[in-house]
C-alpha positions in Angstrom: -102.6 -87.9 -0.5 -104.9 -90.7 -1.0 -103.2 -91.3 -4.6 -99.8 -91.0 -3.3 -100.3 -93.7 -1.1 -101.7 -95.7 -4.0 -98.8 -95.0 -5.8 -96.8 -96.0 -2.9 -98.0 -99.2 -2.5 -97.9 -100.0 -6.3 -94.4 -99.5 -6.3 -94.1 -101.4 -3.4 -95.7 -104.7 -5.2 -93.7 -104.6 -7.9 -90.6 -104.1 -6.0 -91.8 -107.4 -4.3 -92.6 -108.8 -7.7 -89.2 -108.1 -9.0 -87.7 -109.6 -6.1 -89.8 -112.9 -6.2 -88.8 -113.4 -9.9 -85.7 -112.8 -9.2 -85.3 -115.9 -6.6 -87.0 -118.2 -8.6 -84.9 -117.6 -11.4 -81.9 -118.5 -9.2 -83.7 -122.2 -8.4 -85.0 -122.4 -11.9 -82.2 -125.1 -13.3 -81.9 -126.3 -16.9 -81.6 -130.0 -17.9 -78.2 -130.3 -19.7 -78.0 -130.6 -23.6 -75.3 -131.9 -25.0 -73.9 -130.0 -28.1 -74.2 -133.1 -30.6 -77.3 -134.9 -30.7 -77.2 -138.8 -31.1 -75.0 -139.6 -28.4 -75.2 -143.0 -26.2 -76.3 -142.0 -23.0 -73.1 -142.6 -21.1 -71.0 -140.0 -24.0 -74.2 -137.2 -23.0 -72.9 -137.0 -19.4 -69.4 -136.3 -20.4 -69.5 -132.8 -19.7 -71.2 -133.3 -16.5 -69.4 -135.6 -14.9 -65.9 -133.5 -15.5 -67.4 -130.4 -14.2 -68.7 -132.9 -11.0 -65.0 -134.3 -10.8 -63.0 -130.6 -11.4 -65.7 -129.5 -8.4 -64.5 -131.8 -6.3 -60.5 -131.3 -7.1 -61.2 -127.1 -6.6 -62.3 -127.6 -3.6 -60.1 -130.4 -1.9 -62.4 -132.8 -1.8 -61.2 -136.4 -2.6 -63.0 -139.0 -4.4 -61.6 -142.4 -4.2 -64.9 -144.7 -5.5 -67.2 -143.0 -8.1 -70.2 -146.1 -9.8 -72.4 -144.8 -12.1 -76.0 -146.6 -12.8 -77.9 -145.2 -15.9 -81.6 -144.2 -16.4 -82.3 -146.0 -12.7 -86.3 -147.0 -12.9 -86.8 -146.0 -9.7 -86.4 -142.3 -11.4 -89.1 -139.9 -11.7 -87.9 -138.7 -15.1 -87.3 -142.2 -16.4 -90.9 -142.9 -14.9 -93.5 -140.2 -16.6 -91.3 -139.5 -20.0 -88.9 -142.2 -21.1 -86.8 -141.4 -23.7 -87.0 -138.3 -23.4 -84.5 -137.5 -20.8 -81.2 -139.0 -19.9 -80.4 -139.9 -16.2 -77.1 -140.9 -14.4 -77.4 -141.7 -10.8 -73.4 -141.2 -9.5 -72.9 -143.2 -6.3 -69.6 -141.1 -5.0 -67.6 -141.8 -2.0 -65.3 -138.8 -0.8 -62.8 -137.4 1.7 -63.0 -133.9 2.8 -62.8 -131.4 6.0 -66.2 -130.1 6.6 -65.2 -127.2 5.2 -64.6 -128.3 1.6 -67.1 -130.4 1.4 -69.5 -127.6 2.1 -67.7 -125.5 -0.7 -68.3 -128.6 -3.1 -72.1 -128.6 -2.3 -72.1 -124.3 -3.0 -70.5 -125.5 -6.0 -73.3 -128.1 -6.9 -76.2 -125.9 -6.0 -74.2 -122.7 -8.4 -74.5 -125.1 -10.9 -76.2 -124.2 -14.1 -77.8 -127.5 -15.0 -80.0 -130.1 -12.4 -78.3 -132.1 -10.3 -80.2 -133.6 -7.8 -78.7 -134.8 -4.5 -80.2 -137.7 -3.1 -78.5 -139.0 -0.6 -75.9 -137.5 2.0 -74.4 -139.7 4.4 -71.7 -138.0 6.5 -69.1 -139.8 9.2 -66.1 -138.1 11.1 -62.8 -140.4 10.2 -61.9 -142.0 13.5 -58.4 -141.0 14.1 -59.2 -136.9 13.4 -63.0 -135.8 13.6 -61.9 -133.0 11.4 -62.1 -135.3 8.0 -65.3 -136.2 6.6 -66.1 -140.0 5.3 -68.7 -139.1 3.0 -71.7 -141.1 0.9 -73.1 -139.3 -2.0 -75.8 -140.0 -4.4 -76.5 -137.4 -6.9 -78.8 -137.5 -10.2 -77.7 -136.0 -13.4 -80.1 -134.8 -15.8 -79.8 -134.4 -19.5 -82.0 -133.8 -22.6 -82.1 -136.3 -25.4 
């Protein structure tokens, strides 16, 4: 019996191993790579920035002022390894119903590569509460 239970409980730790790795694999995020190397920084976020715009137009959400600020010093990446990384801070200004923008967001955080959101500012439109005014500031992240 004594063994059994031993057993037991090692299957039980590396069911909960299993299940650990597995959820840190689903926050792990890679820094995107553009396919040709040698490219200005503003051509390695190509990619990026038309999966961040087709995101927005799946899911209804309307972007009418998009300003783009490259390798920002205030960055962390930019900080500790310049050159080494690419970094677009996108300052994006949207319409949306709560429930698209929330899609969008699922969208951003399904997303295989890092974005990093941050800044969220959020105001109902006066004449129907229903409509979001929204403030983004997302990071982009690529590899040089």
């Amino acid at each position: 019996p004594q063994l059994a239970d031993l057993e037991r409980q090692v299957e039980t730790l590396k069911q909960q191993e299993a299940k650990e790795e597995a959820n840190n694999q689903v926050y792990a995020k890679k820094f995107y790579k553009p396919g040709e190397s040698g490219l200005d920084t503003e051509a390695s976020f190509s990619v990026m920035f038309d999966d961040l715009i087709e995101m927005a137009r799946y899911n209804s959400v309307k972007i009418y002022s998009i300003a783009y600020n490259y390798n920002p010093a205030s960055d962390i990446f930019v900080k500790n390894a310049p050159g080494k990384y690419n970094v677009c801070q996108v300052n994006m200004q949207m319409i949306a119903s709560y429930v698209d923008f929330n899609e969008f967001m699922k969208s951003i955080y399904k997303y295989p590569y890092l974005i990093g959101i941050d800044e969220i500012e959020l105001k109902p439109y006066t004449k129907n509460k229903r409509i979001l005014l929204i403030n983004v500031e997302l990071k982009l992240y690529s590899t040089n």
